[in-house]
C-alpha positions in Angstrom: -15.8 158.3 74.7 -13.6 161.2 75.8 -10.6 160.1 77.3 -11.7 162.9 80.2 -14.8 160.7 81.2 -14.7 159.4 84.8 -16.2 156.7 84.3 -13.7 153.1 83.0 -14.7 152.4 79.4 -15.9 149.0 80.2 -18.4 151.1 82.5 -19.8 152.5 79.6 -21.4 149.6 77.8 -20.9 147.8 75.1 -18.7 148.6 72.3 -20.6 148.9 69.4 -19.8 146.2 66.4 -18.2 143.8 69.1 -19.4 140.1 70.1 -20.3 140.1 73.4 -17.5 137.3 74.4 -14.9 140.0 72.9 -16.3 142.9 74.8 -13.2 142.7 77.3 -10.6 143.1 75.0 -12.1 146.1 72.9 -12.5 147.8 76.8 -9.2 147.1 77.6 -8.1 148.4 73.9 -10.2 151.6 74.5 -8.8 152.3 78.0 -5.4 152.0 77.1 -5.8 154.4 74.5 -7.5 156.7 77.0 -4.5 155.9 79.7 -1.9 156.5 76.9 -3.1 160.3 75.8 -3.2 161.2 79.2 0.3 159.5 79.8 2.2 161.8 76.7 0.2 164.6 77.5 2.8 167.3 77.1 5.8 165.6 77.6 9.1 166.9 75.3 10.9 164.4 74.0 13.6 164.2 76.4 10.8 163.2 79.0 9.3 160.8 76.7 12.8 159.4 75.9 14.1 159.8 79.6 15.1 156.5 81.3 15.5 156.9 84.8 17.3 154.0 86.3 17.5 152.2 83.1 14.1 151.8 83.0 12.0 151.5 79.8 10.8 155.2 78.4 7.4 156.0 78.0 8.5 156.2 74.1 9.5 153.0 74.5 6.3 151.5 76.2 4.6 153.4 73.3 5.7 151.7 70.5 6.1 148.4 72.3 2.0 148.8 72.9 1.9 149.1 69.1 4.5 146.3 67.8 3.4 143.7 69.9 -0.1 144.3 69.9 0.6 143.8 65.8 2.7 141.0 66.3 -0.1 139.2 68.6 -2.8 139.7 66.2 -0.4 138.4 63.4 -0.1 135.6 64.7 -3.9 135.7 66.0 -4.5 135.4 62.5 -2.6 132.7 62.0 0.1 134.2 59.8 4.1 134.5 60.2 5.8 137.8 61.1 7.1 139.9 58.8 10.6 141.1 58.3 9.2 144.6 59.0 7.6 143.6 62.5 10.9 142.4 63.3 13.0 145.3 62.3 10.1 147.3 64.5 10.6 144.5 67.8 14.7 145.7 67.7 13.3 149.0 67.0 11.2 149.8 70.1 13.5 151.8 72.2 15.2 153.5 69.5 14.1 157.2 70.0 15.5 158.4 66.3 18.1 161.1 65.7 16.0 163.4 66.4 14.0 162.1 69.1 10.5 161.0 68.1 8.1 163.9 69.7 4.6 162.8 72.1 2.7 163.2 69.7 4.0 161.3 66.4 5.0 158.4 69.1 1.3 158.1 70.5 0.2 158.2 67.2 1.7 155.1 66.2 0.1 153.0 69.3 -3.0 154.6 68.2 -3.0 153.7 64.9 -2.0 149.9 66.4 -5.1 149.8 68.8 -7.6 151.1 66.3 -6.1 148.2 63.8 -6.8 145.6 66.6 -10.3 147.2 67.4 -10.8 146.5 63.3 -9.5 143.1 64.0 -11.8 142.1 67.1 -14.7 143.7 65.1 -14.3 140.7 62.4 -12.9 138.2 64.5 -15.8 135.4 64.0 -16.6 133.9 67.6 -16.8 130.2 66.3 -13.0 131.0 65.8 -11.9 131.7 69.6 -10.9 128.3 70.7 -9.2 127.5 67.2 -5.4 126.6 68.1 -2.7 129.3 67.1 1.2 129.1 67.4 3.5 131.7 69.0 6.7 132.1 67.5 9.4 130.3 66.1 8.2 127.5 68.4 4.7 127.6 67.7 4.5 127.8 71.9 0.6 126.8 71.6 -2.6 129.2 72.6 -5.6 130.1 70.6 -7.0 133.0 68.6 -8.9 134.0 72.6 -5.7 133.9 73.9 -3.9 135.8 71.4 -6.9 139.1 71.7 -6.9 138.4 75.8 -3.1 139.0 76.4 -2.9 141.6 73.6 -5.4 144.0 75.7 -3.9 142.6 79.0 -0.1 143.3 77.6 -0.7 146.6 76.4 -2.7 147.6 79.6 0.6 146.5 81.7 2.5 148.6 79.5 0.4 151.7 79.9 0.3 151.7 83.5 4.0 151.5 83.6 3.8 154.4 81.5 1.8 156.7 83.8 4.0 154.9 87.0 7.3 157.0 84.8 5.1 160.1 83.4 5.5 161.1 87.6 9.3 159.6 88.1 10.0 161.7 84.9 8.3 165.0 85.5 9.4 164.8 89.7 
């Protein structure tokens, strides 16, 4: 699937080693990968760190596509957070000293959607409608839930993304 093709990756059939009640959210993974390389495409870091307005960066968007995708499948999975996808949550919009470059930064929400692609892969479809807490609180959804707003969350973010790829380059 080259991230030049036309055609929407939930166009393109199904996604190979996915149940057919998941195939939304491995689309939605695959086209936010897609929208995300063309998003970081040549930007420096101060573009990809730049915050016009106060608004989030792009590098920002990045790694928040990665660290809460994680953190929604955690608890998908029905486990706790860790202390290292916490540090990573206050971490986000840290751009380093130096700045994190386009491509290390994209790498890492890669790396997070392919994990999540893995994830959806072995996700067992008896599972869906099992209940799953969020948080401290346990605010209640279920394992569907939890993979739905992870694709919708991180396609929000990537389209806020290419919306500051053209208020950053003018």
């Amino acid at each position: 699937m080259a991230s030049g093709d036309p055609v929407e990756v939930w166009m393109r059939g199904p996604v190979e080693g996915i149940a057919p009640a998941l195939q939304p959210v491995a689309h939605s993974l695959l086209q936010v990968r897609e929208e995300i390389e063309r998003a970081t495409a040549d930007l420096t870091p101060d573009q990809l760190w730049a915050r016009p307005g106060g608004a989030g960066s792009i590098g920002f968007h990045l790694r928040h596509i990665a660290g809460a995708t994680d953190r929604l499948l955690t608890y998908a999975r029905d486990e706790a957070l860790t202390p290292a996808q916490l540090a990573q949550l206050k971490a986000e919009a840290n751009p380093g000293d130096p700045p994190a470059d386009a491509a290390q930064t994209m790498a890492i929400a890669c790396e997070a959607i392919d994990r999540a692609l893995a994830q959806v892969r072995g996700t067992d479809v008896a599972t869906l409608f099992d209940a799953r807490g969020v948080g401290r609180a346990k605010l209640p959804t279920t394992v569907i839930g939890l993979l739905f707003h992870a694709a919708e969350h991180a396609t929000r973010h990537a389209g806020q993304m290419a919306t500051m790829r053209k208020v950053v380059l003018g």
